[in-house]
C-alpha positions, 0 to 999 in steps of 0.5 A: 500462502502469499508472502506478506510484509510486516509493517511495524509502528516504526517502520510503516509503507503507508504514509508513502502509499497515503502520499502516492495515492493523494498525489495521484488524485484518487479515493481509497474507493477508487484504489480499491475498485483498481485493485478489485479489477485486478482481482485482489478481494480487499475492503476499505477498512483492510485498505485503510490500515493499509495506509495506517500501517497496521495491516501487513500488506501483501508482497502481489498488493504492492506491486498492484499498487505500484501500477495503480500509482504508476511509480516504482519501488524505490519511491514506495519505501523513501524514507524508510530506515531500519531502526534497531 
């Protein structure tokens, strides 16, 4: 089973991801087509709550989506702190 990760209303990926994709001048659409050719089976709506944070996105659709956004890791979770 793919390992997933959990985003929670306090602490959510997709806010960057959001950030990353306007700034790379791409579409849901067109980041969807990016990560259908590389063979990830996922729809607009799973993409948007992707970016809602209320879909725990897998850990092999981040790295996808690293690529897609040409950036690391590291800008992917800027921001983000652990709240206890």
């Amino acid at each position: 089973m793919p390992q997933k990760l959990k985003q929670t209303q306090d602490i959510s990926l997709g806010n960057n991801l959001r950030k990353l994709r306007n700034s790379a001048s791409l579409t849901q659409e067109q980041v969807i087509a990016q990560l259908q050719l590389r063979n990830f089976s996922i729809s607009r709506s799973a993409y948007s709550q992707i970016e809602a944070g209320t879909y725990n996105i897998r850990i092999s659709e981040l790295i996808a989506l690293a690529e897609i956004f040409h950036t690391d890791y590291n800008t992917i979770f800027d921001g983000l702190t652990y709240k206890k």
